[in-house]
C-alpha positions in Angstrom: -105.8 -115.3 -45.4 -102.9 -115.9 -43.5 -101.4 -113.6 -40.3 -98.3 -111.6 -41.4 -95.8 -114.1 -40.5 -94.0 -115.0 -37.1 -94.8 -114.0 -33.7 -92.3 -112.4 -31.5 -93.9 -111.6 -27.8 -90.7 -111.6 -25.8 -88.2 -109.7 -25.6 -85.2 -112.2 -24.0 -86.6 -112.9 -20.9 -88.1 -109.7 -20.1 -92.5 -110.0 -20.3 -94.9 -108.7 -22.6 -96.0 -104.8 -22.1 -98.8 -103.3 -23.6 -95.6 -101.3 -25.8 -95.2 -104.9 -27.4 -98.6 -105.7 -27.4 -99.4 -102.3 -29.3 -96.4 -103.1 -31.7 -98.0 -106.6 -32.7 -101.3 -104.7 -33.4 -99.7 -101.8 -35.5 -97.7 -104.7 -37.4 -101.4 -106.5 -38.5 -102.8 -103.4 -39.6 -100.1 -102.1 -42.0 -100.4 -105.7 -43.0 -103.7 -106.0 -43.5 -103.5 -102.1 -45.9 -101.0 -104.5 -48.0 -103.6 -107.0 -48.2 -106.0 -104.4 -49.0 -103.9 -102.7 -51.6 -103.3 -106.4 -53.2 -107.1 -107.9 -52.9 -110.1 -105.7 -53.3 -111.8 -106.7 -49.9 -113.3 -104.1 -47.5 -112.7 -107.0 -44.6 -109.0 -105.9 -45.0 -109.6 -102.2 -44.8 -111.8 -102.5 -41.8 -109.5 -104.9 -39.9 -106.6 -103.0 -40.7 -108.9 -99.9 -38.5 -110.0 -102.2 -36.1 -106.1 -103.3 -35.2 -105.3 -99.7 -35.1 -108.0 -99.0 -32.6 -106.7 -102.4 -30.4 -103.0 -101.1 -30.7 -104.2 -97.4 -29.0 -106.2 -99.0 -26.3 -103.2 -101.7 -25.6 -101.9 -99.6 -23.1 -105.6 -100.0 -21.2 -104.9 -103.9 -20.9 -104.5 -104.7 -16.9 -100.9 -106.1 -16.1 -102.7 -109.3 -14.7 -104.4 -109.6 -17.8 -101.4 -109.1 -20.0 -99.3 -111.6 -18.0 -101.6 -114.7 -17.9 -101.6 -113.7 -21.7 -97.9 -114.1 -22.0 -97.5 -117.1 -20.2 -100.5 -119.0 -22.1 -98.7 -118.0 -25.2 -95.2 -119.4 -23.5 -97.2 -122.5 -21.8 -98.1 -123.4 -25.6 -95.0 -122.4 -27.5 -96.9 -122.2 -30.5 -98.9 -119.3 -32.0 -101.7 -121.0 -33.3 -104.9 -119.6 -31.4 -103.0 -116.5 -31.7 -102.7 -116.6 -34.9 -106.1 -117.8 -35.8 -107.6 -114.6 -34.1 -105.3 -112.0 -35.6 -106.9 -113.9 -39.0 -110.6 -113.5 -38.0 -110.2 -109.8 -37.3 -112.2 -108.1 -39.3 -114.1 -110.8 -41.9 -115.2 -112.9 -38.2 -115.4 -110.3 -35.6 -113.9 -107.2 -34.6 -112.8 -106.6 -31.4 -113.8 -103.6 -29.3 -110.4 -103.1 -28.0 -107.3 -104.5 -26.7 -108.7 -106.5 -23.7 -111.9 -107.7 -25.5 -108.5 -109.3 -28.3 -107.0 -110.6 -24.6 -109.6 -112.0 -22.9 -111.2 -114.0 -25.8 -107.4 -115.1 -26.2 -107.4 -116.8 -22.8 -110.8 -118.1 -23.2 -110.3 -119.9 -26.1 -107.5 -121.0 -24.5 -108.3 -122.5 -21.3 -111.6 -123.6 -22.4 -111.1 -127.1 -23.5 -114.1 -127.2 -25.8 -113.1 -124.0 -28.0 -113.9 -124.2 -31.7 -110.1 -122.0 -31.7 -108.3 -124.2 -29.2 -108.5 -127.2 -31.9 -107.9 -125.6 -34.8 
């Protein structure tokens, strides 16, 4: 399964909020009720719930937090980790909320020995 296509986390040169952040996650989940309208998979179904639930708690993420989110993302200039935990939602875990999404983000990627990080 792939993610629903490019990543767009900035806004010129303005940062991230959690309204952006929230927009990503409302994004996956109408993608993922396409997926499940396409596929017969429950996984879609109940990651397409699960990105609802981290697009109303988005606004919960600390400003810190979001930042050093941001500027991993911009350090990288690729989406890859990203991407490849927008995928897992829902058939490889399912995230608790929007900071549990962030913080497992940053791990993977400043942790040199993430699984993620060399995907």
């Amino acid at each position: 399964m792939t993610s629903g296509g490019p990543l767009n986390f900035t806004h010129g040169t303005d940062l991230m909020d959690c309204t952006d952040l929230a927009e990503v996650f409302r994004e996956q989940a109408e993608w993922r009720r396409q997926k499940a309208r396409e596929y017969p998979d429950e996984r879609n179904i109940e990651a397409a719930e699960c990105f609802d639930r981290l697009a109303a708690t988005a606004t919960n993420v600390e400003p810190a937090v979001l930042q050093a989110y941001e500027e991993l993302l911009e350090d990288y200039g690729d989406h890859e980790l990203q991407s490849e935990l927008l995928r897992q939602v829902g058939f490889h875990w399912l995230p608790a909320n929007a900071s549990e999404f962030i913080s497992r983000f940053i791990r993977e990627r400043t942790n040199p020995w993430s699984i993620c990080s060399k995907a």
